[in-house]
C-alpha positions, 0 to 999 in steps of 0.5 A: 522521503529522504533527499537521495531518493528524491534525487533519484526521482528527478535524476531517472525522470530526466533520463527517461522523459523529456518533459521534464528535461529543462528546455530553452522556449522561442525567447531562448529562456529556460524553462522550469527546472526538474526539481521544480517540476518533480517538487510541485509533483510531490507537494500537490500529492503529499498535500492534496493542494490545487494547481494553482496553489505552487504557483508562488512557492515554485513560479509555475503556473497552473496549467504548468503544474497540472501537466506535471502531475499528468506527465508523472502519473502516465509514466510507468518508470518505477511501475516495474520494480515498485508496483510488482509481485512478489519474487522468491526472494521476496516470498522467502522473506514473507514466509521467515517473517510469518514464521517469526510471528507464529504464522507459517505460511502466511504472505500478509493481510488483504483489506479494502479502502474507500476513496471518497469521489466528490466530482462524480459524474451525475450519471455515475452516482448511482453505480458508485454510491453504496449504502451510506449515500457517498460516492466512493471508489474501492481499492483492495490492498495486499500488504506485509508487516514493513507495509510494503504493498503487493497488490493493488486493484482500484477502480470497483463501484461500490453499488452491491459492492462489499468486500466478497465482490472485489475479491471475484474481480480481482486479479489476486489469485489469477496466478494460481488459477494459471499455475504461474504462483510459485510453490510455498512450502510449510507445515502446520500441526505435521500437515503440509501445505503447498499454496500461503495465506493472508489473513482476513478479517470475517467478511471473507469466504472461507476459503483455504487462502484466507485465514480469519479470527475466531468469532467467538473464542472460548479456550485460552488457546483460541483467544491467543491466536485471535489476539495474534491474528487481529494484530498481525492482520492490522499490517493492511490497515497501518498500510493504509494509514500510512498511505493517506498520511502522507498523501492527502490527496487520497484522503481528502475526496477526489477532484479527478473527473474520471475514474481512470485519472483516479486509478493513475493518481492512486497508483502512483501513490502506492509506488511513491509509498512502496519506494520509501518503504523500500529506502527504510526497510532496514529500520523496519527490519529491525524493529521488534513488537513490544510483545515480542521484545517484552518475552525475550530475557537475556540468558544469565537473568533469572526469573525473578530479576527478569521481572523487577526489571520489566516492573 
């Protein structure tokens, strides 16, 4: 992240937790810093390292550092605006940028990843071990084309768990069961729709809100819109991607001794990842796909010099 968000970070936790308010102790020799602290936080997250491996790069000690990343991840600071549905704004955003990549109506692309959980509970395997004989816990993820991610539900086991059975736990459609969902508007082939869509890949049900590739494309028509629907529908999957690189503690197997630690750990990773998405949304804006880029020609080029020029 950049310096002024991480500045931003230290700044709002020191206004709104004492903990990581710098204090005298009973000798009336201050204590760790704030920067101190929040940098130990982000580097046992973006490195995955133990807690008492800071000790001689920031001088605190274990017990210190581990109370740090306790304290971060209990506190809901930035859960409000970084960890939220999407608004009308935002869901106008969505819509223009589906639109733009030839799918109207579409709010982003919905997966699931595995966590590897190493200090599973002896007791626990058996609920969280699948078939491939690891220990995982599932988190399902809604992301859009800059990977911003809007929606997040973690903590499933994996025992007679794919896909299709997270999706009945989840939350994600509670809104439009509740008629809270705000209207979405479009029109394809001169029908309208009122609810959007994500796009899935063919493990989802056929449902009207999930839009999957064709299985076995025979026209030209029916191949382009697989090659456009596995291409915009890998916005989820970059999401992840990105999510792990920066964080490896969610890529390396998971050391937490409960699930509930896990779920907080996951979830401020995902508002971390969300805040810098937000810091450089500007430069994602603007990025074009080479597809795209390749089939825009200036207006006063012809055909044949448009076509030397992309050789």
């Amino acid at each position: 992240m950049r310096r002024p968000l991480f500045l931003c970070i230290v700044n709002t936790l020191s206004a709104t937790n004492r903990y990581f308010q710098q204090h005298p102790d009973a000798t009336t020799r201050l204590g760790a810093s704030p920067l101190q602290k929040c940098t130990t936080i982000i580097r046992m997250l973006a490195y995955g390292c133990s807690a008492d491996q800071v000790d001689e790069y920031l001088k605190l000690g274990e017990s210190t550092a581990r109370e740090c990343l306790t304290q971060f991840v209990d506190g809901a600071q930035f859960a409000n605006e970084y960890l939220r549905k999407p608004t009308l704004e935002d869901i106008q955003r969505l819509l223009r940028e589906g639109e733009d990549r030839g799918f109207p109506g579409m709010l982003g692309s919905i997966d699931c990843m595995h966590w590897v959980w190493k200090n599973c509970p002896a007791g626990w395997k058996g609920i969280y071990q699948g078939r491939s004989k690891t220990v995982t816990v599932i988190l399902e993820d809604i992301a859009s084309r800059d990977l911003w991610i809007w929606h997040a539900f973690f903590g499933t086991s994996v025992e007679s768990c794919n896909d299709i059975n997270v999706l009945q736990r989840s939350p994600v459609f509670d809104d439009i069961i509740y008629n809270r969902a705000p209207q979405v508007l479009f029109t394809i082939n001169r029908n309208n729709y009122n609810k959007g869509y994500y796009l899935t890949d063919g493990i989802y049900p056929k449902w009207s809100a999930f839009i999957d590739a064709i299985a076995v494309p025979q026209t030209l028509k029916d191949k382009l819109f697989t090659t456009r629907q596995e291409s915009a529908r890998k916005d989820v999957e970059r999401a992840f991607g990105v999510l792990q690189a920066r964080f490896a503690i969610i890529r390396k197997p998971s050391l937490a001794g409960s699930v509930e630690l896990m779920w907080k750990i996951m979830m401020t990773c995902i508002i971390i990842h969300n805040m810098i998405v937000g810091d450089q949304r500007d430069t994602y804006l603007n990025y074009k796909d080479p597809i795209e880029f390749s089939q825009e020609q200036p207006k006063n080029m012809s055909r044949s010099s448009s076509t030397e020029h992309l050789t």
